[in-house]
C-alpha positions, -999 to 999 in steps of 0.1 A, spaced: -798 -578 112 -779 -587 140 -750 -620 133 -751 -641 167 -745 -676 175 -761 -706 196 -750 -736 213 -762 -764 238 -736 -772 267 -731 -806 280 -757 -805 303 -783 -794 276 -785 -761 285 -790 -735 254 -773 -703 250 -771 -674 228 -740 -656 221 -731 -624 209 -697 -632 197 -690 -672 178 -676 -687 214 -653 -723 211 -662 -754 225 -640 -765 256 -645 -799 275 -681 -788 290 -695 -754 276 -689 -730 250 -671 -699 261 -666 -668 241 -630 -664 226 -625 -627 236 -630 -640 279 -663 -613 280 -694 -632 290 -722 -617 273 -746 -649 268 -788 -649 273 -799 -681 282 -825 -697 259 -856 -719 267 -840 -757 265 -872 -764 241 -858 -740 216 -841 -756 184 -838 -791 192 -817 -795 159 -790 -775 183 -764 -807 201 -736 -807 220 -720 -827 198 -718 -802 172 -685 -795 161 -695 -755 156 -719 -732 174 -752 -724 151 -746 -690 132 -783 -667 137 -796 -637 121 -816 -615 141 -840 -595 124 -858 -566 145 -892 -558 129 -918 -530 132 -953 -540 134 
Protein backbone atom coordinates (compact mmCIF):
# COMPACT_ATOMS: atom_id res chain seq x y z
CA UNK A 1 0.00 0.00 0.00
CA UNK A 2 1.06 3.30 -0.92
CA UNK A 3 0.17 6.33 2.19
CA UNK A 4 -0.91 9.62 0.09
CA UNK A 5 -3.03 12.46 0.72
CA UNK A 6 -5.98 14.52 -0.98
CA UNK A 7 -7.27 17.90 -0.79
CA UNK A 8 -9.75 20.39 -2.64
CA UNK A 9 -8.25 24.03 -3.27
CA UNK A 10 -10.33 27.09 -3.02
CA UNK A 11 -11.45 26.93 -6.37
CA UNK A 12 -12.68 23.23 -6.02
CA UNK A 13 -10.17 21.78 -7.72
CA UNK A 14 -8.99 18.11 -6.30
CA UNK A 15 -5.52 16.97 -5.92
CA UNK A 16 -3.62 14.05 -4.92
CA UNK A 17 -0.44 14.32 -3.07
CA UNK A 18 2.32 12.23 -2.58
CA UNK A 19 3.65 13.77 0.48
CA UNK A 20 0.73 15.36 3.42
CA UNK A 21 1.01 19.18 1.91
CA UNK A 22 -0.28 22.35 4.39
CA UNK A 23 -2.97 24.52 3.67
CA UNK A 24 -1.93 28.17 2.80
CA UNK A 25 -4.49 31.06 1.94
CA UNK A 26 -5.69 29.36 -1.55
CA UNK A 27 -4.20 25.75 -2.13
CA UNK A 28 -2.45 23.15 -0.46
CA UNK A 29 1.21 22.94 -1.16
CA UNK A 30 3.61 20.27 -0.17
CA UNK A 31 5.91 21.08 2.83
CA UNK A 32 9.13 19.79 1.39
CA UNK A 33 8.62 22.86 -1.98
CA UNK A 34 8.65 19.61 -4.59
CA UNK A 35 5.47 19.53 -6.57
CA UNK A 36 4.58 16.13 -7.22
CA UNK A 37 0.54 16.42 -7.34
CA UNK A 38 -1.97 14.38 -10.08
CA UNK A 39 -4.96 16.21 -10.52
CA UNK A 40 -8.13 14.31 -9.73
CA UNK A 41 -11.62 14.32 -11.43
CA UNK A 42 -13.65 17.34 -9.35
CA UNK A 43 -16.57 14.53 -9.03
CA UNK A 44 -14.21 12.42 -7.05
CA UNK A 45 -14.97 12.36 -3.13
CA UNK A 46 -17.35 15.07 -2.63
CA UNK A 47 -16.94 14.40 1.25
CA UNK A 48 -13.31 16.21 0.38
CA UNK A 49 -13.81 20.52 1.28
CA UNK A 50 -11.71 23.28 1.37
CA UNK A 51 -12.62 23.98 4.54
CA UNK A 52 -11.08 21.07 6.02
CA UNK A 53 -8.67 21.79 8.48
CA UNK A 54 -6.29 18.62 7.19
CA UNK A 55 -5.75 17.03 3.88
CA UNK A 56 -7.61 13.40 3.62
CA UNK A 57 -4.93 10.59 4.49
CA UNK A 58 -5.41 7.50 1.34
CA UNK A 59 -4.13 4.12 0.98
CA UNK A 60 -3.45 2.91 -2.27
CA UNK A 61 -3.67 -0.63 -2.85
CA UNK A 62 -2.20 -2.00 -6.35
CA UNK A 63 -3.98 -5.33 -7.19
CA UNK A 64 -3.39 -8.19 -9.67
CA UNK A 65 -6.26 -9.35 -11.54
Amino acid sequence: MIKMWIARDKTEMLYLFKTKPIKNEAVWIEESGTIEITQLDMKLFPEVKWSDKEPTEVELRITNN
